[in-house]
C-alpha positions in Angstrom: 9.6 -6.5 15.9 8.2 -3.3 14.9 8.7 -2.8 10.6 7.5 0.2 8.8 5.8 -1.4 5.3 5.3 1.1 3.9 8.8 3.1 2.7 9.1 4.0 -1.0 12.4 4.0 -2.9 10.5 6.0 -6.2 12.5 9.2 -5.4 16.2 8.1 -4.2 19.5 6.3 -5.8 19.2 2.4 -5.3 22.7 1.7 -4.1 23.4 -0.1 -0.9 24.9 3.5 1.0 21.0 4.6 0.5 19.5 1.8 2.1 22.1 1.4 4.8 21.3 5.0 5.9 17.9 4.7 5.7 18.0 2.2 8.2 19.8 4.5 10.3 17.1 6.6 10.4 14.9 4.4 11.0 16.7 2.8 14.2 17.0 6.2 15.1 13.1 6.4 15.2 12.3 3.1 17.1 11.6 1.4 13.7 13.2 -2.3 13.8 13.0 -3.6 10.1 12.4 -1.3 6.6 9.3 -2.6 4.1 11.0 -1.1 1.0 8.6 -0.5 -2.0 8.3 1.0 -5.6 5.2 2.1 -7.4 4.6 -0.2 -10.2 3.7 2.8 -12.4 7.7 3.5 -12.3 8.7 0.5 -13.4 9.7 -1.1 -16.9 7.6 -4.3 -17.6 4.4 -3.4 -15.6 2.9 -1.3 -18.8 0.2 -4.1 -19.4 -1.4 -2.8 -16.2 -1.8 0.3 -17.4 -2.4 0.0 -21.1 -6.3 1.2 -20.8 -4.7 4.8 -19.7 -2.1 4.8 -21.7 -3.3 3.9 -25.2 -4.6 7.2 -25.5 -1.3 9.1 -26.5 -1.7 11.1 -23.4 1.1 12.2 -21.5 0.4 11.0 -18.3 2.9 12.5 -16.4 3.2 9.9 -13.3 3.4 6.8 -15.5 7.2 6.7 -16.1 8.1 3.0 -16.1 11.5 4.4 -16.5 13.4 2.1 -13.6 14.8 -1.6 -14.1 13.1 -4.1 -11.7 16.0 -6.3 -12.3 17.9 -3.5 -10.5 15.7 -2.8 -7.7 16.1 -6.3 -7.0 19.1 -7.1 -7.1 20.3 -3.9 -4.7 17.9 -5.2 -1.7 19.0 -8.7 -2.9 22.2 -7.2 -1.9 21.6 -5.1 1.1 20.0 -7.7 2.7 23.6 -10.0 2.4 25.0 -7.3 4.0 22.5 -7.3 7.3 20.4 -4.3 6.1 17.1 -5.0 8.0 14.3 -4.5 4.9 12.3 -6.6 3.4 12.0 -6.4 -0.5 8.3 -5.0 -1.3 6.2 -3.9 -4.3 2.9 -1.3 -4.3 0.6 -2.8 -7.2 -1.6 -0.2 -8.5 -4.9 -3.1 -8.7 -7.6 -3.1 -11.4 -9.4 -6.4 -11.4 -8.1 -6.6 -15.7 -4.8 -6.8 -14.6 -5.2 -9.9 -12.3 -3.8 -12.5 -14.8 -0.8 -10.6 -15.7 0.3 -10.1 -12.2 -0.2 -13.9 -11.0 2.4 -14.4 -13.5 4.7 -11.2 -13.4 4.9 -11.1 -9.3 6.2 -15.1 -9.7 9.4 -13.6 -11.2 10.4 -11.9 -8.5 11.7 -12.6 -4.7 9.4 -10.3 -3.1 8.6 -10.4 0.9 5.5 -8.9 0.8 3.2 -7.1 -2.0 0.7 -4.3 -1.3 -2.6 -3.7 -3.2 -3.4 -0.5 -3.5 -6.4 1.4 -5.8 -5.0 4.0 -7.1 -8.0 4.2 -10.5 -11.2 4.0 -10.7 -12.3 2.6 -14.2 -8.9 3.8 -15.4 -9.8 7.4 -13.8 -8.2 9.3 -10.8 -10.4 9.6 -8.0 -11.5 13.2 -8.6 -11.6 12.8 -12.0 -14.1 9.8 -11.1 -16.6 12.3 -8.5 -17.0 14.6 -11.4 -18.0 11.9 -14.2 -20.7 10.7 -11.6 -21.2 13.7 -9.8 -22.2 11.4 -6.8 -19.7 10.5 -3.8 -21.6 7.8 -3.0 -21.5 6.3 -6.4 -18.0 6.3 -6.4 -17.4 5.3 -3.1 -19.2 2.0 -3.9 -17.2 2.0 -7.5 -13.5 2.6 -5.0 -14.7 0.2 -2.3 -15.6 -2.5 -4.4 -12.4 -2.5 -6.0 -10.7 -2.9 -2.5 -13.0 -6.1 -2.5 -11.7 -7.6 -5.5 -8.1 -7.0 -4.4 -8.9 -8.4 -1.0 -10.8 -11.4 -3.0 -7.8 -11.9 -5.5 -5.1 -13.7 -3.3 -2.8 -11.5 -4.8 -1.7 -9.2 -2.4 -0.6 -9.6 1.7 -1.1 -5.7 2.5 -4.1 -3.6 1.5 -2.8 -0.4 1.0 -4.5 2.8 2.6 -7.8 1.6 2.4 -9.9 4.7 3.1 -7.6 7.5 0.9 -10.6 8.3 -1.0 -11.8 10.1 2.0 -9.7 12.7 0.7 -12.2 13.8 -1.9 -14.9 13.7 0.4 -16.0 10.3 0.4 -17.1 8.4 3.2 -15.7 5.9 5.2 -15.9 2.4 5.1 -18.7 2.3 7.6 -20.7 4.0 5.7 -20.9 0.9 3.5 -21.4 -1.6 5.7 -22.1 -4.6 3.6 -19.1 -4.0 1.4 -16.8 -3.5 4.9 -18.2 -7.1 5.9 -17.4 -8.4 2.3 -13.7 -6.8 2.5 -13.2 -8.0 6.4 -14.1 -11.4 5.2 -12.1 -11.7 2.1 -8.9 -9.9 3.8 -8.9 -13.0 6.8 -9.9 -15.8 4.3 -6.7 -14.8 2.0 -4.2 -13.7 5.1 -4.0 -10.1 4.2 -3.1 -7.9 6.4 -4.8 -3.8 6.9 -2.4 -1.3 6.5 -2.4 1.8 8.9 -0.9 4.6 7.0 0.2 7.7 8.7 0.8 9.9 5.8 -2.7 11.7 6.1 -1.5 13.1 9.4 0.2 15.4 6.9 -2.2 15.7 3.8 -5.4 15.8 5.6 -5.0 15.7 9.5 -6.1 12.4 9.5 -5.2 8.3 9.9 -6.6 5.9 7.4 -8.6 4.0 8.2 -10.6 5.6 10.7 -11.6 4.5 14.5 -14.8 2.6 13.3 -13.4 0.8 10.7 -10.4 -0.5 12.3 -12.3 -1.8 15.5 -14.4 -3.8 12.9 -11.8 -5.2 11.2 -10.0 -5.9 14.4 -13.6 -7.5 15.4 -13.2 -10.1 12.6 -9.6 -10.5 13.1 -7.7 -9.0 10.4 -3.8 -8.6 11.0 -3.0 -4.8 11.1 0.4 -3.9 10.0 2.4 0.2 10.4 2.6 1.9 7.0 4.2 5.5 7.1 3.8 5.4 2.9 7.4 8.0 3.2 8.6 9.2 -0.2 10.9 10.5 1.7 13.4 9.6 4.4 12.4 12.1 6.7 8.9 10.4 6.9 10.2 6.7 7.8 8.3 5.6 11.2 6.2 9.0 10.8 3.6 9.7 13.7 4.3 5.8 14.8 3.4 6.9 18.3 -0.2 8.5 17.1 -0.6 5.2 14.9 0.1 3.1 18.3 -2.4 5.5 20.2 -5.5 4.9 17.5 -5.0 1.5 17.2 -4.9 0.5 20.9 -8.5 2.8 21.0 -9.8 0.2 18.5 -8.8 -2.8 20.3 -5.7 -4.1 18.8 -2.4 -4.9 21.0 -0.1 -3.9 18.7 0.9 -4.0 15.0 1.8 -7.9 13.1 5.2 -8.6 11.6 4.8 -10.4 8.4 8.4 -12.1 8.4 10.7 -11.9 5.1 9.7 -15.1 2.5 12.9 -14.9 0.9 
């Protein structure tokens, strides 16, 4: 069974003729079973997670929290009755203040699967974060750290693209080697799996993570799951073949299938 986790539903109409022909596409593609996910940024009742950024009046342009949850819900609730092959997933946007209000708001829900991702840095985007410190490695540490936490928090079953930051010119998880141990650990202790996202392969040439850390965390036996992270359908199951290629170079025999929960 070969699922794609990592398929986001931000930018198309929930309604079951959507999801049925995205799974078109992605049979078409070799891609067995859909991991469907919204950004919690877009979603009304996840504000608390964000109120640091948003207290300031600002308009921040990609905090919408303009779509029902209820609704998302209940349209994969739905699709899945009808034999569409997804799994219902969420992309939580993870600061370690927002911990207690998502052990109780993910309870409400009958979600497969959730992905951590780090998307802030002390409330700051990752650029914005390099300038204020003026030191890569300073930030790195703050970004990686924060991976930690996620890893540590039991609240997640996907790490989502772990090494993005290396899109501002930050370094690898190798670089930090203690923290990489500290993350490796935490990720098998709380049966989380590493995702393998393809999308750099567009932005930046590039898979996350790279060679050296995936054959250490395939060393200390962390599950590895396929994440195209496609905002759009034309992305579902993107550079799969590539991701298979990298990953059998670092030692693993293939990606893990998580299994639906509900």
């Amino acid at each position: 069974m070969f699922e794609d986790y990592h398929v986001h539903l931000d930018k198309v109409d929930w309604s079951i003729g959507t999801i049925k022909e995205m799974c078109k596409i992605a049979k078409s593609r070799g891609v067995d079973r859909l991991g469907l996910v919204v950004h919690t940024r877009a979603l009304e009742g996840f504000e608390p997670l964000y109120h640091d950024i948003i207290a300031d009046g600002k308009n921040h342009s990609k905090f919408k929290f303009g779509r029902s949850m209820d609704q998302y819900i209940d349209t994969l609730v739905k699709a899945k009755a009808e034999g569409c092959p997804v799994d219902i997933g969420l992309e939580v946007c993870y600061s370690p203040e927002g911990e207690s209000f998502l052990k109780k708001k993910l309870k409400e829900y009958p979600l497969d699967f959730v992905i951590g991702s780090i998307h802030l840095i002390e409330g700051m985007h990752y650029k914005t974060a390099i300038e204020k410190y003026n030191d890569t490695d300073i930030v790195g540490k703050l970004y990686y750290n924060l991976v930690l936490n996620a890893a540590k928090s039991g609240l997640f079953d996907i790490i989502g693209h772990i090494e993005v930051v290396r899109r501002e010119g930050i370094l690898g998880l190798d670089h930090f080697p203690d923290i990489l141990k500290n993350i490796a650990d935490s990720m098998k202790e709380n049966d989380c799996a590493l995702e393998m996202n393809t999308k750099w392969l567009v932005k930046r040439d590039y898979l996350v993570p790279d060679c050296d850390t995936l054959k250490y965390m395939e060393s200390k036996g962390v599950k590895l799951i396929f994440g195209s992270d496609a905002h759009h359908m034309d992305r579902i199951g993107f550079e799969k073949d590539s991701a298979f290629k990298a990953i059998q170079n670092a030692g693993y025999n293939g990606f893990a299938y998580l299994g639906p929960k509900t």
